[in-house]
matplotlib code that plots the C-alpha trace (Angstrom):
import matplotlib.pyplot as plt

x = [-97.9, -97.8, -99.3, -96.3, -94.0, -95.1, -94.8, -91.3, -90.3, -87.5, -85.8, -82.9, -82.7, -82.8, -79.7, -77.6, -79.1, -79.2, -76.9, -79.9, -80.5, -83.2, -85.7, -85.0, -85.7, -88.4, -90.0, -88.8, -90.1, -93.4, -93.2, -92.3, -94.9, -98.1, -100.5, -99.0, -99.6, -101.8, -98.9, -96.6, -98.9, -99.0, -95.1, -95.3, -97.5, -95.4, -92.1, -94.5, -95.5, -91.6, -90.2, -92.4, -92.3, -88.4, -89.2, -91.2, -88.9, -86.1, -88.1, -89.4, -85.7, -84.7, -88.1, -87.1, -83.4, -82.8, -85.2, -86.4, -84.7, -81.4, -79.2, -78.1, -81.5, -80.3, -77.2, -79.4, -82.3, -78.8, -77.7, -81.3, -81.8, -78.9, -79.7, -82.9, -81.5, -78.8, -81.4, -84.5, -82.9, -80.9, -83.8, -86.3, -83.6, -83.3, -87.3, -87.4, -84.7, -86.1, -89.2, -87.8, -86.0, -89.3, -90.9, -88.0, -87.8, -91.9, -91.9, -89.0, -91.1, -88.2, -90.3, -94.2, -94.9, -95.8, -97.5, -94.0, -93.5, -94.5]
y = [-69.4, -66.0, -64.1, -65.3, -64.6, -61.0, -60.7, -62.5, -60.2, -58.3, -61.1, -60.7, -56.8, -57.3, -59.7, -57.7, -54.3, -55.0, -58.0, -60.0, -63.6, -65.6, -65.6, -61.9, -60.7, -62.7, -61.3, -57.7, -58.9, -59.0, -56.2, -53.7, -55.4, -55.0, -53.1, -52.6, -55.8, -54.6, -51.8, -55.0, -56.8, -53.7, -54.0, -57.9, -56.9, -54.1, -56.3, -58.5, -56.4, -55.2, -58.4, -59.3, -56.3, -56.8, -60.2, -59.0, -56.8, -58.9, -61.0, -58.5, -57.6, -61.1, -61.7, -58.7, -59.1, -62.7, -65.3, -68.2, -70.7, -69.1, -71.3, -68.5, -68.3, -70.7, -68.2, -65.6, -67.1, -68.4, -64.2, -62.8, -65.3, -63.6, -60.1, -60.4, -61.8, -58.9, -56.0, -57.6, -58.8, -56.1, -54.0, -56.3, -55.8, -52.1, -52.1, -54.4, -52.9, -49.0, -50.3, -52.1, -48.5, -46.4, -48.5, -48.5, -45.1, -45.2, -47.1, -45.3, -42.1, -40.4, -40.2, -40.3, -40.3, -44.2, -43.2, -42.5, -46.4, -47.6]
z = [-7.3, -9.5, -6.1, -3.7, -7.0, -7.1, -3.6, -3.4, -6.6, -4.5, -2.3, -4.6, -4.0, -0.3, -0.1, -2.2, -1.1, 2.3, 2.8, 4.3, 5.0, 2.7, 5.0, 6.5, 2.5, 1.9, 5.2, 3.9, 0.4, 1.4, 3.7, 1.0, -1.5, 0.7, -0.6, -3.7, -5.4, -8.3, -9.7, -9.6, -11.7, -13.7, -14.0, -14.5, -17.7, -18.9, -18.5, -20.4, -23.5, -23.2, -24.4, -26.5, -28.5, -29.0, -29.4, -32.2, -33.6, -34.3, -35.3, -38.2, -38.8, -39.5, -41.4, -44.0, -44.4, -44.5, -47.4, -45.8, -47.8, -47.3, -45.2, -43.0, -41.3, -38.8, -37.4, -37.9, -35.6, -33.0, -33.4, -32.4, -29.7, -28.1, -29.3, -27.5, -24.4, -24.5, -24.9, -22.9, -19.7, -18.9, -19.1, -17.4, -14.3, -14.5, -14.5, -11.7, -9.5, -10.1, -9.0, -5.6, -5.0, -5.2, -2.6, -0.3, -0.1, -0.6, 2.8, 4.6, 4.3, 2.1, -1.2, -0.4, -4.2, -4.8, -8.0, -9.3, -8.8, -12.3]

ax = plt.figure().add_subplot(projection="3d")
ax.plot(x, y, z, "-o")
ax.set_aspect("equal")
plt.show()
């Protein structure tokens, strides 16, 4: 199940990218993925270590500024729930979709540099 997730990683970038059908980017999906599945798992990890360290963060902010027995803790926990959802998922995209654009042009022969990927 994680290998055909890896591999499927870019459907989503093919049907808004290229306006494909589902099957057409999943085809293209694992098309643009071959051969390149150990730097994905490279980028699974990093997205990985990404969110937790902001995970980790906040939670080190809210540790420090708010006591435990305060009864704000609980909007405070509601308030870093969302920070980290702002700050983590936009990022996790922009990580994602950079990657999906280096092995396009990787595989269109336009930028030969697949190093450049991660």
């Amino acid at each position: 199940m994680i290998y055909l997730s890896i591999r499927f990683i870019f459907c989503l970038c093919f049907i808004v990218d290229d306006n494909c059908g589902p099957i057409e980017s999943l085809r293209q999906s694992l098309t643009i993925t071959r051969n390149h599945f150990f730097k994905l798992i490279a980028l699974v990890l990093l997205v990985f270590v990404f969110v937790a360290l902001v995970l980790m963060l906040i939670n080190a902010i809210i540790t420090y500024l708010v006591p435990a027995e305060s009864h704000v803790i609980d909007y405070m926990i509601d308030i870093a729930a969302i920070c980290w959802f702002a700050i983590a998922f936009p990022t996790v995209q922009v990580m994602i979709i950079a990657t999906y654009r280096k092995l396009v042009y990787s595989t269109k022969d336009i930028d030969d540099d697949v190093s450049e990927t991660l």
